[in-house]
N, C-alpha and C positions, 0 to 999 in steps of 0.2 A: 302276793303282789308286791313288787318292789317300790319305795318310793316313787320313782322318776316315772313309773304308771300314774295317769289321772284317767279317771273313769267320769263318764255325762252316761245319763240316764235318761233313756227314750221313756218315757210314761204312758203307758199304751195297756193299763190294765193285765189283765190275764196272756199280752203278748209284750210285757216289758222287756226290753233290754237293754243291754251295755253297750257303748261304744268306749272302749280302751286306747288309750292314746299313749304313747310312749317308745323309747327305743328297742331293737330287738323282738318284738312282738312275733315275729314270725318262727325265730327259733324256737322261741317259747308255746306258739301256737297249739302244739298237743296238751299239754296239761291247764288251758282256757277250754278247748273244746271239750275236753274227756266230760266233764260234768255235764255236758247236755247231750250228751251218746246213752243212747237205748243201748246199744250192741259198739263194738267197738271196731266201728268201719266209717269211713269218708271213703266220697271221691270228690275228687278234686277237678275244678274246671281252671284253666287258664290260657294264655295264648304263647306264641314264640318266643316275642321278645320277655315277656317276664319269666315263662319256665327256664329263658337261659339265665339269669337274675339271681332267681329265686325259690325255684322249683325244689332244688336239692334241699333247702335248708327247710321246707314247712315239708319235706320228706322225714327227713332225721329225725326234726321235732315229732313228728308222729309215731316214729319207730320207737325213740325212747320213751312215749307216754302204751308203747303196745297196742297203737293204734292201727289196722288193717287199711290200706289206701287204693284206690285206682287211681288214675290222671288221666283226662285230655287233653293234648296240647292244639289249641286251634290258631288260624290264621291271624296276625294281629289287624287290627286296623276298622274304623267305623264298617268296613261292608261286611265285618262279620256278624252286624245288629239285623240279620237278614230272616227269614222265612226258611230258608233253606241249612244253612247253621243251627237253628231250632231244633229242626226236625233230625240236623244229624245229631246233635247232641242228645235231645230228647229217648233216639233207639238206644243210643248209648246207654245214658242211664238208666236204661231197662235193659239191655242185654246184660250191664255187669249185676244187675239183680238191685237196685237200689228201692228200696218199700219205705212205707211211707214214716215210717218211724225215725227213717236213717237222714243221715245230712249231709245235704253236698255244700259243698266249700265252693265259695268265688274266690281266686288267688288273682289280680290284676287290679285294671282301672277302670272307669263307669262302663267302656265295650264289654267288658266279661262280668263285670254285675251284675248289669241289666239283663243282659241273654240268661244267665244263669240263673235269677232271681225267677226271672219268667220261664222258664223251664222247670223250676223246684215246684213255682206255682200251680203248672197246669200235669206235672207228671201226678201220676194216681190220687187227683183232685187235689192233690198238696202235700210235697213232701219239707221239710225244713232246711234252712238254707245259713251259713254264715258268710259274710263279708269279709275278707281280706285286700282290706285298698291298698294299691299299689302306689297310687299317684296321689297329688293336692287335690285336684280336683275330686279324683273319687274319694278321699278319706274326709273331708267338708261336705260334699254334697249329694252322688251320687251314690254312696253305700249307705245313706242315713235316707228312715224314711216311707222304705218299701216298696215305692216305682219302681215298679220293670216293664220291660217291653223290648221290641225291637224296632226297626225305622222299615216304611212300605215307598212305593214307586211314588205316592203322594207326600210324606215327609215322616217326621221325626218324631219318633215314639207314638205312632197312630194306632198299633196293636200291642198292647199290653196288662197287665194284673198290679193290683196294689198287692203285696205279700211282702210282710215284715221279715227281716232278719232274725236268727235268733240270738247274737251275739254279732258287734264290728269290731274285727284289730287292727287301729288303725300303728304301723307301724313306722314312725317319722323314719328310723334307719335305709329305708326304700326310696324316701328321696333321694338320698345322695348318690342313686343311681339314674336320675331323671334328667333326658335331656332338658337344656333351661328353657327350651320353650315347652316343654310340656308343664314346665313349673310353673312357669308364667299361664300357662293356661289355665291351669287349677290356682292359680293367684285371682284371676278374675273374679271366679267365687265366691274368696273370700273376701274382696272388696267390695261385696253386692250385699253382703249382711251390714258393712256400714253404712250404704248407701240408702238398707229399704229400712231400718229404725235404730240405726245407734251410730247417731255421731261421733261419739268420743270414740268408738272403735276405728272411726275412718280417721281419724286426727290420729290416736296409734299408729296407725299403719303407714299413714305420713313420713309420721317420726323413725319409722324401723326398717322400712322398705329395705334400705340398703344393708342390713344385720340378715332381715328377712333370707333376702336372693344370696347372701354370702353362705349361708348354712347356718346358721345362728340356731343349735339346737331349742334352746330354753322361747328364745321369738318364736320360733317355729310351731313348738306344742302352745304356745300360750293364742297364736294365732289358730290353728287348728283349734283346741279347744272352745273360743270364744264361736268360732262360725259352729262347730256340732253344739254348743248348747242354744243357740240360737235357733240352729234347724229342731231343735230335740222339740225347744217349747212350741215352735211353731207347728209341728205333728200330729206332740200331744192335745193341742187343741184342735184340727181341722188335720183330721188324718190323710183323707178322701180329697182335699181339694174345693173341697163346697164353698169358702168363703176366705178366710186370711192366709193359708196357706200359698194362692196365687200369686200374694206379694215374691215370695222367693223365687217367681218368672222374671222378675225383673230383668230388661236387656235380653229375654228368652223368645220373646212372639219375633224378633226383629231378627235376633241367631239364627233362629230354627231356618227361617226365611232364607239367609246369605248363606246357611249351610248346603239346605237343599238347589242354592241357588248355583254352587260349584261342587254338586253331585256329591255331596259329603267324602269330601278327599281331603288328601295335604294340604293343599290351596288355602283353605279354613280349616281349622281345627274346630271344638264345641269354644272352648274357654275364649277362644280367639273372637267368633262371631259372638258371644257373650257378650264382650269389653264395647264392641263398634254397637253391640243391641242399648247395653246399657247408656254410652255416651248419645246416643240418638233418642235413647226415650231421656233424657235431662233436655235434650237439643228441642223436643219436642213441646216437652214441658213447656218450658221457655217462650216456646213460638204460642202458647197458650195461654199465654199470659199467667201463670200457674206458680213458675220459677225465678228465684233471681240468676240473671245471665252469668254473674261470678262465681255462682256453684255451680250448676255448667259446665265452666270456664275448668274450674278447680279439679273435678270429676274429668275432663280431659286430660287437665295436665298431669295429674298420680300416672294415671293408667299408661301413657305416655312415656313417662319419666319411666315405668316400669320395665317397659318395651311390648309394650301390646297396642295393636292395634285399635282405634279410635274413629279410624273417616271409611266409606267405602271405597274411597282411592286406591285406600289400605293395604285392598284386597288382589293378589295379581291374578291378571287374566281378565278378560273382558264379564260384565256382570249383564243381568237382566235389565231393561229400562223399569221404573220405577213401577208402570202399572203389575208386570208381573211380579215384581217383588208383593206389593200388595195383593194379585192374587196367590202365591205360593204362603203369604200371613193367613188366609183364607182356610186354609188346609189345617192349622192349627187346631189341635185337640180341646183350647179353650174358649173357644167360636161356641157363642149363644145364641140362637135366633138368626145366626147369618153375622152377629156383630162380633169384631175383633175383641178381644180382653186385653187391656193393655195396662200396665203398669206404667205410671208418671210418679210423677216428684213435686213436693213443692217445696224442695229443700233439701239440703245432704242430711239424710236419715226421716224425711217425710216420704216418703212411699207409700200411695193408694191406689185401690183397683178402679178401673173406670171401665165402661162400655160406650160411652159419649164421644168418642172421638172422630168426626167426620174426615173424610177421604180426604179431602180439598186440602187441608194443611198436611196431611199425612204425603199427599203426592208433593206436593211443594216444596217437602224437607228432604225425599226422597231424591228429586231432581235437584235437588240443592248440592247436593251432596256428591251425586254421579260422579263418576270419574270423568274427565275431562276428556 
């Protein structure tokens, strides 16, 4: 491993793994996997736009470690988190003979992760799976972890498996091929690790935004690194979700909502309804008397400054009135007893779970908000 590799450590007992951060990972990609090959075969999942990217190079790399490969190359874009994508992928990887010993490869961003994770998941009760994030967003949050799933006609990630990774490559050189709004949408992310318990990470980020979005290699993995060790420790303690782990929903119940609220398209992005989730659960806080209004305040203005969306004005095209945003919040996989889970704030880097939170302000902030 070359210097300019930094490795974090998922702590996960007898299912530990690495997540690798650094440049070039992908050409390198075959002799990272070779050690966790039973037999010396992958197949490879990804979608259009990244097999035209990057498809060729995490080929080579496998050819020179004498690694045997298939590929699917599938549709890009949120509706391939579907039911029907599953299942085609799923014959797939049994017609090309994949058993359970063997391991399929994610090559893209959290769409082909999660399809793919939960695929490895449920093919012959579990086969092994690596992460190859493409994007911010997926090498911070969605390849670390073991969430997969896909999104159903009720919302976003309603059917899915916890199944860990056996190894993530997170390769920084693959940003520099990312539109800047998909950058920015995987920035969101990483702003929500300073937001839910480390201040001086979000005072960072302050300070570097603009190193950040320029390509600032060394910003970049030091940013990336601080959100995966972040997610790493929060895992290793609450693998499943049963209690601290929720905190990393932050700005999620409110997303999920305005995603499914504009049919999960371009319109929204994930990272995008993140930003407007996050700035509304500070907004909320606030109106709960919870928050001071200048953090807030603050917490808009980065995200902002960044060029992400923040109000649901934000958002173009006409939106749902506030009741059904509250009911499509409903639909949420973190609904206990009928009660919303929400993430709040009492400060930039005080982030707690609550179930207390009554409709009456929830609608009030909603219609607050509405576009005009």
């Amino acid at each position: 491993m070359t210097d300019t590799i930094r490795k974090v450590r998922v702590d996960l007992g007898d299912r530990t793994y690495d997540i690798l951060v650094g440049p070039d990972l992908i050409a390198e990609a075959g002799s990272h996997l070779n050690p966790l090959l039973r037999r010396a075969r992958v197949a490879i999942v990804t979608d259009q736009t990244v097999a035209h990217l990057h498809l060729t190079g995490l080929q080579k790399s496998l050819e020179a470690a004498n690694i045997r490969h298939d590929a699917i190359v599938l549709p890009a874009g949120e509706s391939t988190k579907s039911f029907a994508e599953l299942e085609r992928l799923t014959e797939w990887l049994l017609e090309t003979g994949i058993e359970r010993g063997d391991l399929v490869v994610a090559l893209g961003g959290g769409v082909i992760g999660d399809l793919t994770g939960f695929a490895a998941a449920i093919l012959r009760r579990g086969v092994d799976f690596a992460q190859i994030p493409t994007t911010l967003l997926s090498q911070v949050d969605s390849s670390v972890g073991g969430k997969t799933g896909i999104n159903t006609r009720q919302g976003k990630n309603l059917a899915g498996a916890f199944h860990q990774p056996r190894m993530v490559l997170a390769d920084v050189t693959a940003l520099d091929t990312l539109p800047m709004r998909e950058f920015l949408a995987g920035y969101a992310e990483v702003v929500k690790y300073g937001l839910i318990g480390d201040r001086a990470f979000f005072d960072w980020l302050e300070g570097n935004l603009d190193r950040l979005k320029a390509g600032d290699r060394d910003v970049r993995i030091h940013a990336i690194i601080k959100s995966c060790e972040a997610k790493a420790a929060t895992v290793a303690a609450d693998e499943r979700e049963g209690g601290v782990r929720a905190l990393l929903n932050l700005g999620h119940t409110f997303g999920h909502a305005l995603e499914a609220a504009t049919g999960f398209s371009q319109r929204l992005i994930h990272g995008e309804g993140v930003a407007i989730g996050m700035a509304l659960a500070f907004d909320l806080s606030v109106r709960l008397g919870l928050c001071p209004g200048q953090d807030a305040e603050r917490v808009r203005r980065h995200l902002t400054r960044a060029g992400l969306p923040t109000r649901l004005g934000d958002i173009p095209g006409d939106l749902p009135d506030a009741d059904t945003l509250i009911a499509l919040m409903g639909q949420d996989k973190k609904v206990v007893d009928g009660k919303l889970t929400f993430i709040l704030a009492r400060g930039i880097g005080e982030a707690f779970i609550t179930r207390n939170v009554e409709t009456s302000p929830l609608r009030a902030l909603l219609r607050e908000r509405e576009p005009a």
